[in-house]
N, C-alpha and C positions, 0 to 999 in steps of 0.2 A: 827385622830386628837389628840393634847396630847394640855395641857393648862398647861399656862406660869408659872414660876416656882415664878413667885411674887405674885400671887393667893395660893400658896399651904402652908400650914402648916408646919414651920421651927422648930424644936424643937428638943432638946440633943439625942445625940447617946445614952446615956445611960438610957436615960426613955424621959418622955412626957413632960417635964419642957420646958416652953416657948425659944424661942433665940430670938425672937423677938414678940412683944406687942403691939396691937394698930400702932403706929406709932413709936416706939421706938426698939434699940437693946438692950435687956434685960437681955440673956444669956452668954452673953459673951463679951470680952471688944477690942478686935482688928481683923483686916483683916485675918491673920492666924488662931487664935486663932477661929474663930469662923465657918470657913471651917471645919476646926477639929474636931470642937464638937458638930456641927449641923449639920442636915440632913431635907433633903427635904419629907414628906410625901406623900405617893402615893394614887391617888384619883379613889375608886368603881364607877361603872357605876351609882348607884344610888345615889351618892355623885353631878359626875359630872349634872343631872338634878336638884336634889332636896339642893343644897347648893350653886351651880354655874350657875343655870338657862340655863346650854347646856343641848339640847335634838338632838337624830336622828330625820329626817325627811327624805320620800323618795329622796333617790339621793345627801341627801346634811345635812344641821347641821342648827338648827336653836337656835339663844341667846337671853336672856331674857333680860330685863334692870335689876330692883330689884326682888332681890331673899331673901326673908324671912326664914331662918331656926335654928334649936335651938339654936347655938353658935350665935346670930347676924342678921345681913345684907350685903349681897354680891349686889356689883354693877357693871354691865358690867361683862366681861372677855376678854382674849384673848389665841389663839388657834393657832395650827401650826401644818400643813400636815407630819405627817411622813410613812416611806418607808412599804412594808409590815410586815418587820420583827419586827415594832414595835420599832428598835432600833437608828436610823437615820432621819432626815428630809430628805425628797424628797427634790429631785435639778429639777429645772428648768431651763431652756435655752429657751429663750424668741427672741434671737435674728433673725432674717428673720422668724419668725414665728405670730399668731394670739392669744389670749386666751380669750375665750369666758366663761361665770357662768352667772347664773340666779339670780337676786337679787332680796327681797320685803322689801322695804322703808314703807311702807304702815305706818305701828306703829311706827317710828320713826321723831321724832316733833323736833321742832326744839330745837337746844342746843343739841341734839345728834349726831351721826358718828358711823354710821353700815360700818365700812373700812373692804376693803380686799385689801393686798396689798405686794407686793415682796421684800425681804429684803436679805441682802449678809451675812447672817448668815452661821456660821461654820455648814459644814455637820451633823457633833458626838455634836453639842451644848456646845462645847468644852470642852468633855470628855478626859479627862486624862491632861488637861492642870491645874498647880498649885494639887490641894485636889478635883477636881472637879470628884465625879466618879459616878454622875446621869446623866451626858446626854441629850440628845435630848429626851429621853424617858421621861424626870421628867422637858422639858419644860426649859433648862438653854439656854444660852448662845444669849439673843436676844440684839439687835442692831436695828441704824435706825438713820437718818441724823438728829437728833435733837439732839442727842447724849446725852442720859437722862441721869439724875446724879440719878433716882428714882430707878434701877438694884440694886438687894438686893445681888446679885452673879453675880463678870464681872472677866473670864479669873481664873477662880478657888479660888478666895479669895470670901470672905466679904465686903462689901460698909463698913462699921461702920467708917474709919475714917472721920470725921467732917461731920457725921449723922445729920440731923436738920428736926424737922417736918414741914411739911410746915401748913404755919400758913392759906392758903385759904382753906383748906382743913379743913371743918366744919365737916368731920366724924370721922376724925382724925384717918387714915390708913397711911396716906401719907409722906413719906419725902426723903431724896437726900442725898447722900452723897460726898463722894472729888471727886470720879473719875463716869466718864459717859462712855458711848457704842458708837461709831460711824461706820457707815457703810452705802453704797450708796442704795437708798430706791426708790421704785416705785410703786406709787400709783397707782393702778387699779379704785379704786373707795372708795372715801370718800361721803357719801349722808345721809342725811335725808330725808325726804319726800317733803321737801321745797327747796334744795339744791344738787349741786354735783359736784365734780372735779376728773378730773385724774392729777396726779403730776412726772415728772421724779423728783430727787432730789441727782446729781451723787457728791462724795467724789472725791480728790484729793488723796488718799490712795487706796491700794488692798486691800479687806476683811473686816475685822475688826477690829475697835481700841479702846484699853482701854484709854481715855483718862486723862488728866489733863490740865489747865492752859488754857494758848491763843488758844489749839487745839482742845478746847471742844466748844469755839465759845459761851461762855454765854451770855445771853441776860442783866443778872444785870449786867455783867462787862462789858455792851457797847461791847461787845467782837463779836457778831454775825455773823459780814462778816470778822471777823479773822481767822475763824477752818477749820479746814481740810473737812468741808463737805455744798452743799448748801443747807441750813434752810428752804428758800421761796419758792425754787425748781421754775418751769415754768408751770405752773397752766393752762388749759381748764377751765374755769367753765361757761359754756354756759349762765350765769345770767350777770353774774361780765363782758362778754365781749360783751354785748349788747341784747342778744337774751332772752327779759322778758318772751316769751310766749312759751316756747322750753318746759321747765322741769316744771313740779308744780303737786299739789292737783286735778284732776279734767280733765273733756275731752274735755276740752279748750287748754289743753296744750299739744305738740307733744307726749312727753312722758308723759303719766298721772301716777304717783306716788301710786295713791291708787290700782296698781296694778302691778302686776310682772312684771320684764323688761330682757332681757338678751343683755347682752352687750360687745360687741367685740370690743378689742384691737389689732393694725395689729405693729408691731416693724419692719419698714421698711430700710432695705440697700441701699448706694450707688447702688451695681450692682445688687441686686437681690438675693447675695448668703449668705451661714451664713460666711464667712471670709470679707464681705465686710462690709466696716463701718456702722453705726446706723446711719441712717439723717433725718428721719420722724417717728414720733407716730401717727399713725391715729383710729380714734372711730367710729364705730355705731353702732346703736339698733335695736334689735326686740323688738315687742309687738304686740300681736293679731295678728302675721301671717305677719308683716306688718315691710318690714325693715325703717328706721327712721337713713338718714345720718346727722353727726354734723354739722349744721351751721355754716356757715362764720362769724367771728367776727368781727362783724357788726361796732365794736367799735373805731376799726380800721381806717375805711371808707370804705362809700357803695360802693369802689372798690375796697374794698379790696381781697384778694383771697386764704387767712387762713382761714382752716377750722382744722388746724390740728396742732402739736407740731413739732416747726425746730428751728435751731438756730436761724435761718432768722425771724420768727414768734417770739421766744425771747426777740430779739433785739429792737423790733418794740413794742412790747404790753410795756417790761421795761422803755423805751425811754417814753409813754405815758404816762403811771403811775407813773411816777418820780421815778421807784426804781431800789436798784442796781443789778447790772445784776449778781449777783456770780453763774448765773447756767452758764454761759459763763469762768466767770473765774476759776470754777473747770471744766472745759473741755469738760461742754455740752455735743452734742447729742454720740460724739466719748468717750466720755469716761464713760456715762452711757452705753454704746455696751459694752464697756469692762468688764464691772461689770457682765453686762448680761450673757456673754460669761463666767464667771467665775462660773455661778450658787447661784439660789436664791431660796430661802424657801416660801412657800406660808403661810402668815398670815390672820385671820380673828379679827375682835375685833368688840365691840359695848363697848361706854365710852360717858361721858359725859366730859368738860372742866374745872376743877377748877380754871386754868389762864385766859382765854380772855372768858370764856364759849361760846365757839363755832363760833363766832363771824365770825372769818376770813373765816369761810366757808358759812354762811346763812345769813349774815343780814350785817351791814356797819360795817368797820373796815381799818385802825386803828380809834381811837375816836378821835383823834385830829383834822384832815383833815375833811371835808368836806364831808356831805354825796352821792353830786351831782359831787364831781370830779374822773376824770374818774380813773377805779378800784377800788373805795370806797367801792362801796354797791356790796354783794354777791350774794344777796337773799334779801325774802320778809318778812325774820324774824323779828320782832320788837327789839329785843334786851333786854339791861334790867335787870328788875326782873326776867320775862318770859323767860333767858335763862340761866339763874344761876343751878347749878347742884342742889342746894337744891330746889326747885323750881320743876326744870325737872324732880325729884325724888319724889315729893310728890303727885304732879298733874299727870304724867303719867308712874308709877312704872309697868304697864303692858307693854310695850313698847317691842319693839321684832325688829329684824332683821333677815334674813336667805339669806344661801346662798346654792345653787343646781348648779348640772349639768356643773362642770369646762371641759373646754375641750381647748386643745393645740393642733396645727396642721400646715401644711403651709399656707401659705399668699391665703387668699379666700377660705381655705377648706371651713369653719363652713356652707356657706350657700352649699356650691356645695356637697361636703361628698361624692365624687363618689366611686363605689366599686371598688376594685383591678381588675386592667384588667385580662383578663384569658391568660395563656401566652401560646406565637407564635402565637396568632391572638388580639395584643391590640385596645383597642379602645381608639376615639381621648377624648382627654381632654379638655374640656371647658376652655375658658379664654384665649382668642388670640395669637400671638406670636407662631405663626404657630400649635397650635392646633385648634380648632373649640368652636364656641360660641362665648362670647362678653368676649373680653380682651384688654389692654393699646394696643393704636395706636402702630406699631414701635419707637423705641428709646423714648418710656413715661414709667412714671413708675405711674398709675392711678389704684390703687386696686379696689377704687370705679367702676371700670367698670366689675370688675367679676360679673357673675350672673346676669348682666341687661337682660330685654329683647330685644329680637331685634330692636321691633318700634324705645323702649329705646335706645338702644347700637347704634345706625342708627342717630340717633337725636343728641345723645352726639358727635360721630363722624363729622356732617355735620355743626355743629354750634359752638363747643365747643375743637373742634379738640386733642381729648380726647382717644377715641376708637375705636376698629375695631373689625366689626361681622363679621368671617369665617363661613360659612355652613359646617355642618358635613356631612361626608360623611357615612351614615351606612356600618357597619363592615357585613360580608358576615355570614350569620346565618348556626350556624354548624349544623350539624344532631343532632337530641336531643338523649342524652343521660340519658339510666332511672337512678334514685338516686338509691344508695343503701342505704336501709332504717340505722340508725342510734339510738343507746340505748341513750337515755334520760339520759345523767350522774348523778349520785347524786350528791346534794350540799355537799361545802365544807363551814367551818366558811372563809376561806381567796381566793381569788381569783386568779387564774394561774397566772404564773410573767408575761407572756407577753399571754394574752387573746387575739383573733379574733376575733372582731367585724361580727354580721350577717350583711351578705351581705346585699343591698339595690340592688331590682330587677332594670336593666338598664332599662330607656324606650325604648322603641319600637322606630327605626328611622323613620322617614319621608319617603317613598318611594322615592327612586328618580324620577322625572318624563320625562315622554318621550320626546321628543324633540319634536319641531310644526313644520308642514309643511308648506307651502309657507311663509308668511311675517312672521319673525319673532314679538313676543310680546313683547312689551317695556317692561322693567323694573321695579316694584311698586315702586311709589316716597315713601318716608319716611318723620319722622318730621314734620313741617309746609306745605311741598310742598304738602303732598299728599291733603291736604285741597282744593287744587288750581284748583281739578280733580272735589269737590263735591259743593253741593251748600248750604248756608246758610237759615236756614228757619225764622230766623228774619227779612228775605229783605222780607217775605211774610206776613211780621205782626205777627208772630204766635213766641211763649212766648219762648215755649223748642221742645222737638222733638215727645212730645207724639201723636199730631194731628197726624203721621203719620201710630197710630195705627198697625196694624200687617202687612203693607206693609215694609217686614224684606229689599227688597230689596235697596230699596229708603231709607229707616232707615240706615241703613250704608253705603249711599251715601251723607249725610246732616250731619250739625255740628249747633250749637246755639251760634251766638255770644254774649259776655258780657262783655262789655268796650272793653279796649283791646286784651281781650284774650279770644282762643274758648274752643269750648267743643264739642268731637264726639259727633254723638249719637250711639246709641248700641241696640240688642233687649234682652228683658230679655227674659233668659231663659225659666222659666218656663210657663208666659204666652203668649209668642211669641211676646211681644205688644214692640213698641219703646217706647226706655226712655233716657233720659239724661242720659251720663255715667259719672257724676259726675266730672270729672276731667277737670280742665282748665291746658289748654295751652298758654303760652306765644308766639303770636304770628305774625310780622308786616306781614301780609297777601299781602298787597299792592306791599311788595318791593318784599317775596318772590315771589309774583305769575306772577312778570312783564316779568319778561322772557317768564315764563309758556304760559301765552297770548299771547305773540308777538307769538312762535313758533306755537300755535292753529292757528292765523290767517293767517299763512303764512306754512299751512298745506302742504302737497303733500301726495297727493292720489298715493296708491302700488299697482301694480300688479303683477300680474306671467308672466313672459315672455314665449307664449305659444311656443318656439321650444324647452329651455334647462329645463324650471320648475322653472327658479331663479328668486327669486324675484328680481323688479326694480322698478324706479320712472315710473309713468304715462308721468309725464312730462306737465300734465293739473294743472297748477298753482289755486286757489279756493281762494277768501276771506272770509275768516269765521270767525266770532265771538265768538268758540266755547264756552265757557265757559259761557255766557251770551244767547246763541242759547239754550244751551242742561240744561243748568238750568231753563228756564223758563218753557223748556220743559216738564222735570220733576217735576216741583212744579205744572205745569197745572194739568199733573196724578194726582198728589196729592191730587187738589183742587176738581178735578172731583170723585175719590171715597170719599172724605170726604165730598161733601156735603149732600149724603143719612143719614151721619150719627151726623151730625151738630146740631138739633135740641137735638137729645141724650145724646152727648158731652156736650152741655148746662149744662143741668138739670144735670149731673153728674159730672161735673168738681169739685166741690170740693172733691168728694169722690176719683174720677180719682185719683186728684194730691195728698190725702193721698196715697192711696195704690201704688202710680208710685214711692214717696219717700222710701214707705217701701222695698218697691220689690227692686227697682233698689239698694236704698244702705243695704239694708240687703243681696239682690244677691249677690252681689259685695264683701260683705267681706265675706259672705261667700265660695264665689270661692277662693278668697284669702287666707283664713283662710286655709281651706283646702291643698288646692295649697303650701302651707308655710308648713304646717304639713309636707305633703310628700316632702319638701325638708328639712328641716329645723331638722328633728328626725330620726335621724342613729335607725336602729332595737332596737339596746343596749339601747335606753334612751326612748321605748316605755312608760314605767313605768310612766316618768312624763305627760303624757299626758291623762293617763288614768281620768273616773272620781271618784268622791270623795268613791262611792258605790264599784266601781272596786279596789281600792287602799285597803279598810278597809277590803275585803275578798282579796287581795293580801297578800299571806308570806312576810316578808321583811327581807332581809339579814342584818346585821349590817354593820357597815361600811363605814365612810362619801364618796359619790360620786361612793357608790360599780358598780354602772351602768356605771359612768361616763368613757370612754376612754380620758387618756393623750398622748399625742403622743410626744415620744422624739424623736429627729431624725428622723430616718426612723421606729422605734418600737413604737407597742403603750401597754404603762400598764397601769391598772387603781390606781384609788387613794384609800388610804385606810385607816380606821383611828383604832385605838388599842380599842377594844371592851371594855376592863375594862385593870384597871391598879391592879396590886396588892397591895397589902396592905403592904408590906416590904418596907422596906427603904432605900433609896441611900443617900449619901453625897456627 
């Protein structure tokens, strides 16, 4: 990582004399002139922690808000991935692909923005263009759809002409000059702890542009939806579109903020391919093992069926918010692909707001409007005093953001990561569409179904007409062959250009199973229906499934209903005992099971026809009630080993139902946590999982994401950031 050449220290080619001051150009008097006789200064490792408040942390980079050191006070920064040579920004290509990072909000309150986010910055940071001959190494050449007039260096000159400080700017660093930066921007994630959005925001230009005039799109010159790039961009912000209890403080909320979160971006195509257009951005979270899809925006109406970013969804959320639609009039979801396709830089910052201080992302905004109409309010931020950058700097100058663990790949790696098949004997690949596992129905394009599980993938399929679960067919197990043992390489300070990730061992398949003689075995129902087969232990008075005690059999024949929707039951592991398995189902039991009934009462008994062996109908037609026969039947079982132990159950029910909560949801996520682990952490990103005791006696290599795999194309390199800069200087 190399940081932003507006942080660095500008001053004469010929000694240390200032070229700019506070907020002023000082050394020099015009755009030429001052390329020429200024120069960028380059920032020591111990500069960038203890002046800049970046530090490594395993796998990733972590930034400080206020940073105290002898010259001053530094505030925020920002940061840009380059290649390993130290001399280029890494490119990205984003398009039919996913990108996943680990992010912690935790310290970041409101009035802040921990962003990481893709910008169509020049590869070399537009080295060799005009007097420019520092680079992407010394942090020049950035851009971004706001198209800031605040670039102290745009296209090899100087800003100085019609330099102005800004006068919100109480610390007085800050000012603009005539010409700005524009270029098509993609927000991954803008968040505080209170807040969060992703943003496309596509240009009607290639690349980048120095601007001036009606093309910079000023906000004082009314000018806004005049420029060549959209400003408002087309916003997710799970708050702002209805969903209050999604993101927040706390484990009330789906995502709880006071703790790490990794969060995946899928850049979906018309067909599937990278040459097909861009038409969908979709999101979701891990945390705790536990993936967490984006909410439908509710805002909409509760029929709605957005959960994600499309023109279509644009058009609809703009139309309600009264604002103009310019992510449409610069060309929308097709011509942010094209931006993509052209390659983007990865940035990180942590800043606070001088203009609107944060507003538009956490709390209500604009101030004019209406805090109650819809798109107003962001967040739960008060606004204020409470989010003024002076304010945000006094009260919480410890404030921190970090980011770990990027990884780029195709559409549904992150959770799946499967190892490279061995070749001439491949194995299937998860994710439908004629491989094996759960993948989009025929002609659906549904990412969300990668990595369901079956129950799941079965459910979505039958009610939702969403997906289809293929069974795998295990691959024929070769003769094992012994390793030849291998020398333990030495480390290197930089990492091979294209590294190979350690394998992740394949599971063990399912045996296939034998085929059954005489009658064939129905099918297992899935979904709602299989309910239709068990019996409910509320119709017998009884609260949840524990009365059923360690009769495991009967326990995963019964389900507890509440209100409208049920709940298995399940046995816990460890002490064999039934428990509620937490999870409700949506489920009209009535309409699904009316079929299921009729076909029980209007049963036909099978036999084996004793000359050929085949099965056949009897032909002895039965009225049966089964489902109401064989439940009562069952709960009588029930009733008869639970009453020895009725008296005991008493006296202990309170105790019971602690420990049955503890067990069942501490089992529970622990299976999952677990379960998530071993899918969820490629060999290569062991490291972040370790604990705190393993990490501190762990070596650590330098190098932002040194673990992290990027995969472009078909190659995967990792990410890497320049360990110290020298002390020499570029202009």
């Amino acid at each position: 990582m190399t940081l932003d050449a507006n942080w660095r220290w500008v001053h004469k080619t010929s000694g240390y004399e200032n070229c700019y001051t506070g907020n002023k150009w000082t050394g020099c008097s015009d755009n030429l002139q001052c390329a020429q006789d200024c120069v960028l200064e380059g920032v020591t490792e111990d500069k960038y922690q203890n002046t800049y408040g970046i530090s490594q942390i395993a796998n990733g980079i972590k930034l400080s808000f206020v940073t105290e050191h002898k010259y001053g006070t530094n505030v925020g920064s920002r940061l840009y991935m380059l290649e390993k040579d130290g001399q280029n920004y890494k490119m990205f290509y984003l398009k039919n692909r996913e990108f996943a990072m680990d992010f912690d909000v935790s310290e970041a309150q409101c009035g802040m923005n921990g962003a990481m986010y893709f910008i169509e910055m020049d590869e070399k940071g537009g080295k060799g263009r005009g007097n420019n001959q520092a680079g992407a190494k010394y942090g020049t050449g950035y851009c971004d759809a706001q198209c800031p007039h605040d670039i102290k260096f745009i296209d090899g000159e100087a800003n100085v002409k019609g330099w102005k400080p800004n006068p919100k700017d109480k610390s007085k660093n800050m000012g603009a000059g005539h010409y700005g930066s524009c270029c098509a921007e993609m927000d991954i994630w803008e968040a505080n702890s209170m807040a969060t959005a992703y943003t496309p925001r596509p240009c009607n230009i290639d690349g980048q542009l120095k601007c001036e005039g009606r093309d910079c799109g000023d906000n004082d010159k009314g000018e806004r939806y005049k420029g060549v790039c959209d400003k408002d961009g087309c916003d997710i912000n799970p708050y702002r579109m209805g969903n209050r209890s999604f993101y927040g403080r706390g484990s009330e909320y789906l995502v709880d903020t006071t703790k790490p979160v990794t969060v995946v971006t899928q850049f979906l195509t018309t067909d599937g391919t990278d040459s097909g257009d861009l038409d969908e951005m979709r999101r979701y979270y891990v945390q705790d093992g536990k993936v967490i899809h984006s909410p439908k925006t509710v805002i909409l109406g509760d029929d709605t069926q957005f959960d994600s970013i499309s023109d279509d969804f644009c058009r609809e959320k703009k139309e309600l918010f009264e604002d103009v639609n310019d992510y449409a009039r610069n060309g929308g979801d097709k011509e942010m692909g094209k931006s993509l396709d052209r390659g983007h830089v990865l940035a990180v910052s942590l800043w606070d707001d001088v203009e609107v201080n944060m507003l538009w992302l956490d709390s209500a905004y604009p101030l004019d409007k209406p805090a109650d109409q819809p798109g107003i309010q962001r967040g739960d931020c008060p606004g204020g005093e409470s989010s003024t950058p002076s304010y945000v700097r006094k009260n919480f100058p410890n404030g921190y953001v970090t980011f770990q663990n990027a990884y780029v790949g195709p559409i549904g790696s992150y959770l799946k990561n499967p190892p490279s098949p061995t070749p001439g004997n491949p194995s299937p690949t998860p994710g439908g569409g004629g491989a094996c596992g759960c993948g989009p129905a025929k002609g659906k394009n549904q990412p969300e179904c990668v990595g369901q599980s079956e129950d799941r993938c079965k459910f979505m399929s039958q009610y939702e007409n969403k997906c289809l679960w293929t069974d795998c067919k295990p691959a024929p197990t070769p003769s094992p062959v012994k390793p030849t043992p291998q020398p333990s390489p030495a480390p290197t300070p930089w990492p091979t250009q294209k590294p190979t990730p350690a394998s992740t061992p394949k599971p063990t398949p399912m045996p296939t199973p034998k085929p059954n003689s005489g009658c064939p075995t129905p099918a297992p129902k899935v979904g709602c229906a299989r309910f239709c087969a068990m019996q409910d232990v509320t119709k017998g008075k009884k609260k949840n499934c524990k009365f059923l005690k360690t009769m495991s059999t009967l326990c995963l024949q019964s389900y507890v209903t509440r209100g409208d929707k049920v709940m298995a039951c399940k046995v816990n592991p460890k002490n064999k005992k039934c428990i509620d398995s937490k999870k409700l189902e949506a489920c009209d039991l009535a309409q699904v099971c009316a079929e299921s009934e009729l076909q029980a009462a209007r049963g036909q008994e099978m036999k084996v026809n004793p000359k050929n062996k085949k099965c056949m109908d009897s032909k002895k037609l039965e009225a049966c009630d089964l489902a109401q026969v064989c439940a009562e039947s069952e709960l009588q079982v029930a009733r008869g080993q639970e009453a020895d132990e009725q008296k005991e159950e008493e006296e202990d029910e309170d105790e019971d139902d602690e420990d049955d909560d503890e067990d069942g949801e501490g089992d529970e996520d622990a299976e999952e946590n677990a379960a998530a682990a071993a899918v969820l952490q490629p060999a290569s990103w062991q490291a972040s999982i370790k604990t705190e005791s393993e990490r501190e006696s762990t070596p650590r290599r330098k190098g932002f994401l040194h673990n992290s795999f990027v995969q472009m194309s078909n190659d995967l390199g990792r990410g890497v950031c320049h360990d110290f800069e020298e002390t020499d200087v570029e202009s």
